[in-house]
C-alpha positions as CSV (number, residue, x, y, z in Angstrom):
1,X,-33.0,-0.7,-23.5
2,X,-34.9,-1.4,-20.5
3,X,-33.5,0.1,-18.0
4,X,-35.4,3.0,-17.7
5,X,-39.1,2.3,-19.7
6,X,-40.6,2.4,-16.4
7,X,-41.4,5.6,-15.1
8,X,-42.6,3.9,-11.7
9,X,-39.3,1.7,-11.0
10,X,-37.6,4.8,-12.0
11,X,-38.0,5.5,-8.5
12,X,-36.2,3.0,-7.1
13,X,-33.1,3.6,-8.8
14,X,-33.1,7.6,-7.0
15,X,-34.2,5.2,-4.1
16,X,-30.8,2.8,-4.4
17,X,-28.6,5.5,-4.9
18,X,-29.3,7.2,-1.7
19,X,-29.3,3.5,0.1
20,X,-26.0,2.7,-1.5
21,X,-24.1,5.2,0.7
22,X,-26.0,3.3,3.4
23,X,-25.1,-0.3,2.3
24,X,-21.2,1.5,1.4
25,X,-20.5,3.6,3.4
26,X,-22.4,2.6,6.6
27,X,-23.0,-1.6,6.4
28,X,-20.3,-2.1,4.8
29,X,-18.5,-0.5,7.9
30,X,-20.8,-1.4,10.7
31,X,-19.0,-4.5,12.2
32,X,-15.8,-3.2,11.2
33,X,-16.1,-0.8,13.7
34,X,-17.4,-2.7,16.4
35,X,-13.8,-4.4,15.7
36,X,-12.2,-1.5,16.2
37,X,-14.3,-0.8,19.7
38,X,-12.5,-3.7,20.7
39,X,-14.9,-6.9,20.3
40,X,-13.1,-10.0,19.4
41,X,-13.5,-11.5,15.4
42,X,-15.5,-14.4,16.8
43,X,-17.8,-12.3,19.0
44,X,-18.8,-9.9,15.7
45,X,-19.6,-12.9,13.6
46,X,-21.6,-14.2,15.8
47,X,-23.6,-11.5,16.9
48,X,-24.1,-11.0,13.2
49,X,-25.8,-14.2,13.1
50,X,-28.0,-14.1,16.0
51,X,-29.0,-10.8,14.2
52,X,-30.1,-12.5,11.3
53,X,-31.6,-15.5,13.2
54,X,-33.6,-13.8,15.4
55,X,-35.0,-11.9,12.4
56,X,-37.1,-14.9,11.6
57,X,-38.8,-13.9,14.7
58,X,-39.3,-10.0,13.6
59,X,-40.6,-10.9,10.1
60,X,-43.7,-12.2,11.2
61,X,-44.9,-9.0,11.6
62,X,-44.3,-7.5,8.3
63,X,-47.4,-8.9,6.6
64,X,-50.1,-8.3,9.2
65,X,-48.7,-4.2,8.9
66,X,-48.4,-4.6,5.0
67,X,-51.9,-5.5,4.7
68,X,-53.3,-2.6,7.1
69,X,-51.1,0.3,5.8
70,X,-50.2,-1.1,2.1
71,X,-46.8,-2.7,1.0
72,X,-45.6,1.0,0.1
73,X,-45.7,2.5,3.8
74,X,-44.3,-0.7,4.6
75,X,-41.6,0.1,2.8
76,X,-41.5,3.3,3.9
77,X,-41.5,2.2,7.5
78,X,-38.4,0.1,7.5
79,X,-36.2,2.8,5.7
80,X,-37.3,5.2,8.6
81,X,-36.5,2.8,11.0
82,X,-33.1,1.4,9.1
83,X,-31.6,4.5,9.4
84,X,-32.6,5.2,13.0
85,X,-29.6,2.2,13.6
86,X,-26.7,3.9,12.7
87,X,-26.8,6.9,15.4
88,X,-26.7,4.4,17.7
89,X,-24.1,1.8,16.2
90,X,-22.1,5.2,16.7
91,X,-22.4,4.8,20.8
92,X,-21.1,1.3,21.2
93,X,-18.3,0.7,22.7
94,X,-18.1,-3.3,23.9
95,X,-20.9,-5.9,24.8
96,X,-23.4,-4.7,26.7
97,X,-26.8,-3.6,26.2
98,X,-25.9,-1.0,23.7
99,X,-24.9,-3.7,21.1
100,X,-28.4,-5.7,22.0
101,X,-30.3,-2.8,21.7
102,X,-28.1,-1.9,18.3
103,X,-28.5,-6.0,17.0
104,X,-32.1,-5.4,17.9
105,X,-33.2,-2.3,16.0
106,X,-31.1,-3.6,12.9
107,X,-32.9,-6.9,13.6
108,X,-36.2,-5.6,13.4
109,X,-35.5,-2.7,10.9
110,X,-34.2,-5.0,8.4
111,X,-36.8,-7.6,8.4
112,X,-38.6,-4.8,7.0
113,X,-36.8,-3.0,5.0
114,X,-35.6,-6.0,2.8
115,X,-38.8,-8.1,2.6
116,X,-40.5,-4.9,1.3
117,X,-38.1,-4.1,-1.1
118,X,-38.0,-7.5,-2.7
119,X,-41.9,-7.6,-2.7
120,X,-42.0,-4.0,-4.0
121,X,-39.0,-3.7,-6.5
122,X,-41.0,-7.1,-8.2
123,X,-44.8,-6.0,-8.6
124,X,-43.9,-2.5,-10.0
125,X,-40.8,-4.0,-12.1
126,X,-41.5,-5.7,-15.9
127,X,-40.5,-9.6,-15.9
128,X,-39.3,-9.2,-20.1
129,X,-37.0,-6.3,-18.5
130,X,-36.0,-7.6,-14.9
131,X,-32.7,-8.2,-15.7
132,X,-32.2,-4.7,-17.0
133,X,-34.0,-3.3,-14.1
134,X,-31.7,-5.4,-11.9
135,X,-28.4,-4.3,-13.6
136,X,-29.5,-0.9,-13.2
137,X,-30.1,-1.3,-9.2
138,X,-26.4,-3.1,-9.7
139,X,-25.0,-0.4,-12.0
140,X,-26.2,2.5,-9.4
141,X,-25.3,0.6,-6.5
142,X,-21.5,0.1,-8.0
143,X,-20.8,3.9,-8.8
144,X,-21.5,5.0,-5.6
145,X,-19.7,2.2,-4.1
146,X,-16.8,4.0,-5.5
147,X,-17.2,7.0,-3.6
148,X,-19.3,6.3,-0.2
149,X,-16.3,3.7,0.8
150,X,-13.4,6.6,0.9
151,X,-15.7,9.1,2.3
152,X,-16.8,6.9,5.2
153,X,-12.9,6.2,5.5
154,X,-11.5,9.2,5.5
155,X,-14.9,10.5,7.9
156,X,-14.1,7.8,10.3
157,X,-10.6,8.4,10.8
158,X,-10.7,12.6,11.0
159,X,-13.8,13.1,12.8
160,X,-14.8,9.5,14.1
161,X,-18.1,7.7,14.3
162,X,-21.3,10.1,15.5
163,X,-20.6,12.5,12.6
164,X,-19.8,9.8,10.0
165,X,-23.1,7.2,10.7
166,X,-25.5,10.6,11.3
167,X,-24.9,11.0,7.7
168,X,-25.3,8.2,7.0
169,X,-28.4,7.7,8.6
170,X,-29.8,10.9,6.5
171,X,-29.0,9.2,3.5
172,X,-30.6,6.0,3.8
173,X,-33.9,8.3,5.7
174,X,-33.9,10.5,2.3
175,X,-34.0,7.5,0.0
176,X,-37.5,7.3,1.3
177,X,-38.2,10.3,-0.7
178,X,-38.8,8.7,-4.1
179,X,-40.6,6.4,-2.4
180,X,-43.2,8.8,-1.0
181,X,-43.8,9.1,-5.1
182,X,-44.8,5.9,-5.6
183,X,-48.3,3.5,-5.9
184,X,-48.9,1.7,-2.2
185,X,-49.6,-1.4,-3.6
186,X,-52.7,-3.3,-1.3
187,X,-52.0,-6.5,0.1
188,X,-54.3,-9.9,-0.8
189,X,-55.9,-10.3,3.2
190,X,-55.9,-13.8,2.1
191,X,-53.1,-15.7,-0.6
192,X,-51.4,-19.0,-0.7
193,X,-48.3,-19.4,-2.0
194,X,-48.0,-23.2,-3.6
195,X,-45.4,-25.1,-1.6
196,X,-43.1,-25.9,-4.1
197,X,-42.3,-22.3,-5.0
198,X,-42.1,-21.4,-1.2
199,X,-39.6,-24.5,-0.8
200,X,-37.5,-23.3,-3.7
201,X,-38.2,-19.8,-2.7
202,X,-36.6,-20.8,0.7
203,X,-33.7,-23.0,-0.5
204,X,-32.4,-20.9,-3.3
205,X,-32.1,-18.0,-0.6
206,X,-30.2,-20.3,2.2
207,X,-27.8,-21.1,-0.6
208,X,-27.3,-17.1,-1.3
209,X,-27.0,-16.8,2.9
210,X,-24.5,-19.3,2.9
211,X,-22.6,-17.6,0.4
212,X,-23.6,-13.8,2.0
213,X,-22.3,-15.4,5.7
214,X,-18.5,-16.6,4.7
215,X,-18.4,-14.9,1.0
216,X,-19.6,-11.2,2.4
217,X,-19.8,-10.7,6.2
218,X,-16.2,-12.8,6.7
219,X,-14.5,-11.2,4.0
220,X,-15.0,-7.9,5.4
221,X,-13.8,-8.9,8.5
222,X,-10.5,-10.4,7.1
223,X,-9.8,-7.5,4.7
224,X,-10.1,-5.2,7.5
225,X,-7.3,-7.0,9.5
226,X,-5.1,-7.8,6.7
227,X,-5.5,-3.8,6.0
228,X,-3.7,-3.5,9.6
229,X,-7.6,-2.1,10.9
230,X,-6.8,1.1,9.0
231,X,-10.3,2.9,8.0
232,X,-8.7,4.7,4.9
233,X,-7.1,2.1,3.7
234,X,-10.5,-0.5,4.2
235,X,-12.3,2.1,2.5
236,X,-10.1,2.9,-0.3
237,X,-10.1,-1.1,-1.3
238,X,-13.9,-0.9,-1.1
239,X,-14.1,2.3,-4.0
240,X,-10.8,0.5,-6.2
241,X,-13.4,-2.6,-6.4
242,X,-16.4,-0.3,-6.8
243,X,-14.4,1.1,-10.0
244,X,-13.5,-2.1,-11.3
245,X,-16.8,-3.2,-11.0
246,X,-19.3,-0.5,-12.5
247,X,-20.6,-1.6,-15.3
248,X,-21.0,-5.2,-15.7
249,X,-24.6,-5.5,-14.5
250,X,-26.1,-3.3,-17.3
251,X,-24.6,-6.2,-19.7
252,X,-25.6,-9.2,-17.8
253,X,-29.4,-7.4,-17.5
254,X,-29.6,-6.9,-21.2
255,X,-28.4,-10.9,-21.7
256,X,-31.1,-12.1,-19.3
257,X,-33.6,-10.0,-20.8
258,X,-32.9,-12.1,-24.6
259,X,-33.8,-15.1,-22.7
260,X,-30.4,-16.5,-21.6
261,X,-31.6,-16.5,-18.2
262,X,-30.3,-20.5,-17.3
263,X,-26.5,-19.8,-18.8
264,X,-26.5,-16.3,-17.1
265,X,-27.3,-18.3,-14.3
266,X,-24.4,-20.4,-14.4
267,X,-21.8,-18.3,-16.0
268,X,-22.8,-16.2,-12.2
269,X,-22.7,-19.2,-10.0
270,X,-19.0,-20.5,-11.6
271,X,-17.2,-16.5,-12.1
272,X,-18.5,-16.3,-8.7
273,X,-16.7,-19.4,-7.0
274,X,-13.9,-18.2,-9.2
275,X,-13.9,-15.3,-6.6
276,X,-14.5,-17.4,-3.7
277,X,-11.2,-19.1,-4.4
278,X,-9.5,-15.6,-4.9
279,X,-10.3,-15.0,-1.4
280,X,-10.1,-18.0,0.1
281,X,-6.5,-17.7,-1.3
282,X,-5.7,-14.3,-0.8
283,X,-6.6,-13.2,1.9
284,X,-3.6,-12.7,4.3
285,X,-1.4,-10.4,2.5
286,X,-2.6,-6.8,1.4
287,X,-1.5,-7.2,-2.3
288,X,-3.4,-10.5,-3.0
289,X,-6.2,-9.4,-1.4
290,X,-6.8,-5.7,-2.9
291,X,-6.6,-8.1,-6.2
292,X,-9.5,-10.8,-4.7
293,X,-12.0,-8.2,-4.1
294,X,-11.2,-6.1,-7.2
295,X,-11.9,-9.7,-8.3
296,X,-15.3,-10.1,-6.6
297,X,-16.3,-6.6,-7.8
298,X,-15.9,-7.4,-11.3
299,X,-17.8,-11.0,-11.1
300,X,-20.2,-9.8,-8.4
301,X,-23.0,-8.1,-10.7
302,X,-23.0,-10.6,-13.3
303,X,-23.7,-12.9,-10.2
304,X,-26.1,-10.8,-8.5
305,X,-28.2,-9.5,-11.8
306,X,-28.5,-13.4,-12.7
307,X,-29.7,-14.6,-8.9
308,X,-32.0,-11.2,-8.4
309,X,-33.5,-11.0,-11.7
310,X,-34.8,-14.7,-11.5
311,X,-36.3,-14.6,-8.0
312,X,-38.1,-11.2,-8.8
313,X,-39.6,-13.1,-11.7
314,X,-40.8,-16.2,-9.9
315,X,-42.2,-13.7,-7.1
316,X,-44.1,-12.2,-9.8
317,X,-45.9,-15.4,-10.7
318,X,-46.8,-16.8,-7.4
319,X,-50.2,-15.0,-5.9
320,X,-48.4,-13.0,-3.7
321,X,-45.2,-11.5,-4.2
322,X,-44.9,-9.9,-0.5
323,X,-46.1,-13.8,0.9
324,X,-43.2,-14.7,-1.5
325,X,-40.3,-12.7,-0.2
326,X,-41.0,-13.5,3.6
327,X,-40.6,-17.4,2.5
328,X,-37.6,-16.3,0.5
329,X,-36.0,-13.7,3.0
330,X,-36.7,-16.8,6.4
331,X,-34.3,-19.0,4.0
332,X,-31.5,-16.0,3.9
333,X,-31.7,-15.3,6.9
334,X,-30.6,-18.6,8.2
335,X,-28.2,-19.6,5.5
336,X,-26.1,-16.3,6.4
337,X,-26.9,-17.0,10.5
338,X,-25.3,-20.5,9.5
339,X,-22.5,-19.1,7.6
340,X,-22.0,-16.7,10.1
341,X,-21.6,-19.1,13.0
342,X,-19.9,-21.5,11.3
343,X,-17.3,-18.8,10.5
344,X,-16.8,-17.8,14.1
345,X,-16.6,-21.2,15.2
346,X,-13.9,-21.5,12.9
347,X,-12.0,-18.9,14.4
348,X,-12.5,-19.4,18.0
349,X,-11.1,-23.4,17.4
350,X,-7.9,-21.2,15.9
351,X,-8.3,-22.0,12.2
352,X,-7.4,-19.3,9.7
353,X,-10.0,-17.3,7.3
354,X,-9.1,-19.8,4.8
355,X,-12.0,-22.6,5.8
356,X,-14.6,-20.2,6.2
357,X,-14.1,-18.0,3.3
358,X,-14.2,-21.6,0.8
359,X,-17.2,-22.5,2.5
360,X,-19.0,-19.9,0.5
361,X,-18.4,-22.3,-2.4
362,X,-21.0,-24.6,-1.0
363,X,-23.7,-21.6,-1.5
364,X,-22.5,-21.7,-4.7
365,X,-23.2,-25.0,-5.8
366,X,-26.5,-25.0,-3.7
367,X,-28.1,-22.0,-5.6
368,X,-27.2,-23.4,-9.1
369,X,-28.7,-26.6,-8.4
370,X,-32.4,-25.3,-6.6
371,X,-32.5,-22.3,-9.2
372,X,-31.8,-24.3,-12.5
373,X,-35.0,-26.4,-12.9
374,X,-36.6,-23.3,-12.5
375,X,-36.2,-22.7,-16.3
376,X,-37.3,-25.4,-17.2
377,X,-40.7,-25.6,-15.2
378,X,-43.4,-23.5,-15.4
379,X,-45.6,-24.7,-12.7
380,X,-43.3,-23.4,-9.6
381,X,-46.2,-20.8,-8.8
């Protein structure tokens, strides 16, 4: 098994423990909330998009500080500052300069934290063990979405928001701590990165935004209203899928890892629309959809293991891996600011969650057809 032959990337699975009760119990919540301090559905989506837009801006900065302090401070750098957001999503209560400064920080924080990662997680991982190493990540992630879920639920609704996001902001700030234990990998001053692996690089990762814009951050949304805007309850659905879920992505790494990359590829891309259609579906009554995101739980790390695995392995053969994931990350970010938009468009013209939540199917079909070739040429870096 390859999961844990690597002593260094052993790191980063203490790292994505402590970051999954960020991403679970504090993301996962974060525009929930500001629903709940009032702010109509159409105004959350889109100030989750200009988020993500205006990261394209913030990202420019990540390699010019990679190359002076080394891609592991980097890293280091945007957990710090990732967790420094939550204390103050805690203080909003309606639009105003608050939820700029809030977008802001998360704006900038995240155009770190994630383009670091990627590059990171890639040159200290093994390419004839990514998809293991990615299951793991998947496997970790799952468990404590069981748990990190209720307990922001249950924190939310007993002793409300400063307590519940100060913890969570010492979580994800203490995930730095393996990190601290790591190489800091230098940075080539100079690198090019062949343009057709930075234009499937940047295609693959609009079609994942797309999906991330209507399948993720409009889902939430919906399941949080069709849960009556009860925290426990909204919680409590997250940790039912996190069971249902757990264990997938150790399989689907071990299949990748035999070489059946291409039909892991697909068998993701098609379970996964199967989920789209789940909650495209079922949506608007509690029952049906408890059942579409236990669903999407199940499906989600065979998709996720399949995607992640393959894009850490064509990052590895370009020149630069960090060069790479900036490319890769400028695509997500404006596939999910589109998916985003387009969703609270949607729902200011008075349509349901129905159109916006299909839409995710387009991502779907996108990914499979940029990512595909990919197996079948060996010239992409």
């Amino acid at each position: 098994m390859g999961f844990f032959k690597n002593k260094t990337f052993n790191l980063i699975y203490g790292h994505s423990a402590l970051q999954a009760v960020a991403m679970h119990g504090g993301e996962a919540f974060a525009f929930i909330y500001l629903l709940k301090a009032g702010l109509s559905v159409p105004t959350v989506l889109c100030s989750i998009g200009l988020m993500f837009g205006s990261r394209l801006i913030f990202r420019n900065a990540v390699l010019p500080v990679a190359k002076r302090i080394g891609l592991k401070n980097a890293f280091i750098l945007g957990i710090l500052v990732e967790a420094s957001t939550y204390p103050l999503l805690s203080q909003i209560s309606d639009v105003g300069p608050l939820l700029i400064a809030y977008l802001t920080l998360w704006a900038i924080s995240s155009s770190f934290y994630w383009t670091t990662f990627h590059a990171y997680v890639a040159l200290i991982g093994n390419s004839e063990h990514s998809g293991s190493q990615v299951g793991g990540m998947a496997f970790i992630g799952a468990i404590i979405g069981i748990v990190a879920p209720l307990a922001s639920g249950l924190l939310l609704t007993f002793v409300g928001p400063t307590i519940t996001f100060a913890i969570v902001g010492m979580a994800m700030a203490a995930s730095a701590i393996p990190i601290f234990y790591g190489p800091n990998i230098e940075i080539a001053q100079v690198a090019v990165v062949p343009r057709l692996a930075r234009r499937t690089a940047c295609w693959a990762m609009f079609a994942d935004g797309i999906r991330s814009g209507c399948f993720h951050f409009t889902w939430l949304i919906a399941l949080f209203i069709t849960l009556k805007s009860n925290y426990a309850s909204y919680g409590g659905a997250l940790a039912r899928a996190g069971v249902v879920g757990a264990v997938m992505g150790l399989f689907v790494g071990k299949s990748i890892d035999l070489g059946n990359g291409k039909r892991a590829l697909l068998i993701g891309v098609s379970v996964l629309a199967v989920a789209v259609l789940c909650r495209a579906f079922g949506y608007d009554a509690i029952w049906s959809a408890i059942v579409a995101n236990a669903i999407a739980a199940v499906v989600w790390p065979v998709y996720e293991t399949a995607f992640t695995s393959r894009m850490y392995n064509l990052s590895r053969q370009s020149p630069c891996p960090l060069r790479y994931h900036i490319t890769a990350e400028g695509g997500w970010d404006n596939g999910t600011a589109t998916g985003c938009l387009f969703s609270a468009g949607a729902i200011y013209l008075g349509y349901s969650f129905f159109w916006p939540l299909l839409a995710a199917l387009i991502g779907c079909l996108l990914l499979y057809l940029v990512l595909a070739p990919t197996f079948d040429e060996k010239a992409l870096a």
